[in-house]
C-alpha positions as CSV (number, residue, x, y, z in Angstrom):
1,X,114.3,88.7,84.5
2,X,113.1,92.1,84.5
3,X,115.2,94.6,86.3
4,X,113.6,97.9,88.8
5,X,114.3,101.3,87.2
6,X,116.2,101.6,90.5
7,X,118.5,99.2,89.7
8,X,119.4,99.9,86.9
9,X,119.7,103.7,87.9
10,X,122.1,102.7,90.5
11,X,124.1,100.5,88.3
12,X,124.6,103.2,85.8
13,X,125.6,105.9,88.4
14,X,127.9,103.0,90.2
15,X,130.1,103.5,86.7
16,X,130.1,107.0,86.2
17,X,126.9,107.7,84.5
18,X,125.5,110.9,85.6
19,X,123.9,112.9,83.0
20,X,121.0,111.6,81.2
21,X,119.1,113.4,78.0
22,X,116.5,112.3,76.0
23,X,112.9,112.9,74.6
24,X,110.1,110.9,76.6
25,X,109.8,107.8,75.8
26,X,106.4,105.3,76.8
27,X,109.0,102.1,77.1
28,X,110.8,103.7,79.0
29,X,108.9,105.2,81.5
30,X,109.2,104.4,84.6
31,X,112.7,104.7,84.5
32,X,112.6,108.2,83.0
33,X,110.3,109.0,86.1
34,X,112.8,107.2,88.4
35,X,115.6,109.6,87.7
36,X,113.1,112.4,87.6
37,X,113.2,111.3,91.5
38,X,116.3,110.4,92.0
39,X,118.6,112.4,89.7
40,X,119.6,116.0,90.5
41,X,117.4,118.1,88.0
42,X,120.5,119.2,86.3
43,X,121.8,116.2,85.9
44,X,118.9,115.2,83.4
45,X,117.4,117.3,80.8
46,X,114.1,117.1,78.5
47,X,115.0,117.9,74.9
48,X,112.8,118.3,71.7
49,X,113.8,115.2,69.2
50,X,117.2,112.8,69.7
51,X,119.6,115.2,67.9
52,X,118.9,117.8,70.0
53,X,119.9,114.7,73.1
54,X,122.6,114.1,71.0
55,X,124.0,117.3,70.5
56,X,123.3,118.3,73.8
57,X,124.8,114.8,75.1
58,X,128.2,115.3,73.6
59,X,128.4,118.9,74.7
60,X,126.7,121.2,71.8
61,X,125.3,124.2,73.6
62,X,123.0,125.0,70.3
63,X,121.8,122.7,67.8
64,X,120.4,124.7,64.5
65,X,118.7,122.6,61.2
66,X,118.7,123.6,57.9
67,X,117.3,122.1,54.6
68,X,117.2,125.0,52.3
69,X,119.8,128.1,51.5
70,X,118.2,130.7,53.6
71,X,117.7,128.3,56.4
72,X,121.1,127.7,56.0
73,X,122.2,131.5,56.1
74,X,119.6,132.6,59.0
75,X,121.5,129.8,60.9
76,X,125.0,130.9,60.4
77,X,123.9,134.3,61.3
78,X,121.9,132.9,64.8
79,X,125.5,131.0,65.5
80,X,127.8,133.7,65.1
81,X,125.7,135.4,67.9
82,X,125.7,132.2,70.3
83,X,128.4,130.9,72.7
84,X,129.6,127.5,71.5
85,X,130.1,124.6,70.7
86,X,127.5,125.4,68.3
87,X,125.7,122.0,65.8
88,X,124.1,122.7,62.4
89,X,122.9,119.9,60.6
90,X,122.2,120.7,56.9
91,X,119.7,117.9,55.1
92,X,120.2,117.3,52.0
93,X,117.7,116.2,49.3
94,X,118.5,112.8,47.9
95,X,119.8,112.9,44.5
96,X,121.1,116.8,44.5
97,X,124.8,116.2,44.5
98,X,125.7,112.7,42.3
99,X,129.3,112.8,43.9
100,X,127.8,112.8,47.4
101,X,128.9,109.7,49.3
102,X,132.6,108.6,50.2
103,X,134.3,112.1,51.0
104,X,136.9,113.0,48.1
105,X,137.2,116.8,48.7
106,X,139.6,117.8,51.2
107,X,138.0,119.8,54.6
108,X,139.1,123.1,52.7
109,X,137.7,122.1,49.3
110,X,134.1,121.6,51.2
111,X,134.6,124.8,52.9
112,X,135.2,126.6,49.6
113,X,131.9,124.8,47.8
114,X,130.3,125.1,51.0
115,X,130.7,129.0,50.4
116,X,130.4,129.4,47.2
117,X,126.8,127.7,47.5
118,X,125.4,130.0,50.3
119,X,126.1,133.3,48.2
């Protein structure tokens, strides 16, 4: 049994959900064009790629991505200059730390690596 984007709309909002993010999605359509009528247009909001929905979602104001050290310094130095909450995801190549995995560093022993890496 399929159910109308209405429906479902108006189940959602019956418990509380309100705010809706995302990136467009062909499956999903006509839903995405039913809250697009329905929805107050601050209530739903258009983003780039899913961790940006994310981010944004769970109440990041600016998500910043970095894969190499100077992304990573040019993004520190965009976030002091932002209001927060403030997201920066670092990727990291597969294979470049072999201790990488279950955390064994305490919060302040990543913070001190984390440092001495970016200088």
């Amino acid at each position: 049994m399929k159910i109308s984007p209405s429906e479902f709309y108006n189940f959602i909002s019956s418990i509380g959900i309100d705010f809706f993010t995302g990136v467009p999605d062909s499956l999903l359509k006509e839903f995405c064009l039913c809250i697009d009528d329905v929805a107050p247009s601050n209530s739903h909001i258009i983003t780039a790629n899913e961790g940006n929905a994310i981010a944004l979602a769970i109440g990041y104001n600016n998500v910043f991505r970095a894969k190499t050290k100077d992304e990573i310094k040019n993004s520190i130095t965009e976030l002091l200059n932002c209001i927060g909450p403030d997201l920066l995801g670092i990727k990291i190549k597969p294979g470049s730390r072999v201790d990488l995995g279950r955390p064994t560093n305490s919060p302040i022993e990543n913070k001190i690596l984390f440092s001495k890496f970016i200088q």
